[in-house]
N, C-alpha and C positions, 0 to 999 in steps of 0.2 A: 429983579431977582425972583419974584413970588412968578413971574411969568413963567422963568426959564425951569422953576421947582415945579411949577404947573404942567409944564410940556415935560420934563423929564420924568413928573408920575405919571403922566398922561401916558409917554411913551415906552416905560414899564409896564405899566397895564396893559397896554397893545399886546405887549412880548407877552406879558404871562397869558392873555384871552389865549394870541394864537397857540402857545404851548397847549394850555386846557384843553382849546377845539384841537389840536393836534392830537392829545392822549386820549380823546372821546373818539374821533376818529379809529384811533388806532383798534380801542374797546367795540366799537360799534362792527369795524372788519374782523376782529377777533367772532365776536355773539355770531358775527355772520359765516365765518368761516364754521364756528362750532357747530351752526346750527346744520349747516349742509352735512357736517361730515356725521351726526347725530340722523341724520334724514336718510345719508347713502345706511348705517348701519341700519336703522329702522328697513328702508327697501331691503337689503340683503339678507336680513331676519326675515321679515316675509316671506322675500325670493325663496328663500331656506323652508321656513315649511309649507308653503304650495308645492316645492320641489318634493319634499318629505310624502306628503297627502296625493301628491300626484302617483310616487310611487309606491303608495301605501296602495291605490288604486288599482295600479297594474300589477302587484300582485295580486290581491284580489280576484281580480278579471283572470290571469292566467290560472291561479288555483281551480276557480269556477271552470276554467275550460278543461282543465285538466281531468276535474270530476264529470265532467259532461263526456269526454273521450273516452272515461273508463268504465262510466254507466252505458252508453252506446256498445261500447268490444263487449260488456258483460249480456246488454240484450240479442249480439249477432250472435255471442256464441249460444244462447240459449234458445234461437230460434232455427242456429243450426244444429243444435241437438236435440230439438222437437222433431223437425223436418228430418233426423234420422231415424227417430224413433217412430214416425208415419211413415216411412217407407218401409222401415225393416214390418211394420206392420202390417202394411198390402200385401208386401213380397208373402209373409206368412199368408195372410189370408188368400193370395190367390193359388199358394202351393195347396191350402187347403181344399181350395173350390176344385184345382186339377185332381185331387184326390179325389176328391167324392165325385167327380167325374167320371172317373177309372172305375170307380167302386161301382157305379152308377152301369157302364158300360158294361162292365163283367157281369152284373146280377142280368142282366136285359141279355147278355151272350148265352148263361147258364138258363134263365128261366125260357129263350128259345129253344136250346137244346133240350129242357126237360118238355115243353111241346113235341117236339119232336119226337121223343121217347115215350109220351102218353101215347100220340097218334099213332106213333110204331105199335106200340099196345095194340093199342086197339084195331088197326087192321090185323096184326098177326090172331085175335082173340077171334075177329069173325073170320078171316080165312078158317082157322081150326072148329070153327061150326059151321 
């Protein structure tokens, strides 16, 4: 009798260990499950702000180009409105230079003509002496 009370706690005990290792078991795929799915949110948190900071980035980068295309159009047009402002300046200057050209030409026409009229002078003065 104390044998078959022996094998029968014995064999109690058996069933409750394997229950116990069963319900540890089951805790241990739980922690383990928990912990994956606590991992993928930690990644996808991440994932989220490198996604965030990446496009924090490219606007950034595109602002910066934006400002760089409108500083660039701001110095063409100001180099095409120097560049008209030296031309319209030659063009003046060289109307000026054809002026005093003309000016030039006509006094050198006049002051031969007034040779010409001295010298007339003057022969007509000694002819009359």
């Amino acid at each position: 009798a104390v044998v078959s009370t022996q094998s029968g706690h014995y064999g109690r005990g058996k069933e409750e260990e394997r229950r116990a290792a069963e319900e540890m078991e089951k805790t241990i795929q739980q922690r383990i499950r928990q912990a994956k799915l606590e991992e993928e949110q930690r990644q996808r948190e991440e994932f989220m702000k490198l996604r965030e900071e990446e496009m924090r980035k490219q606007r950034l980068f595109e602002e910066e180009n934006e400002r760089l295309r409108l500083e660039k159009e701001r110095l063409q047009q100001e180099r095409l409105a120097q560049e008209e402002r030296v031309r319209l300046e030659l063009e003046e200057a060289e109307r000026a230079r054809v002026a005093l050209e003309q000016e030039r030409s006509k006094l050198e026409r006049e002051r031969e003509m007034v040779k010409k009229k001295e010298e007339e002078m003057r022969r007509l003065a000694e002819v009359e002496r």
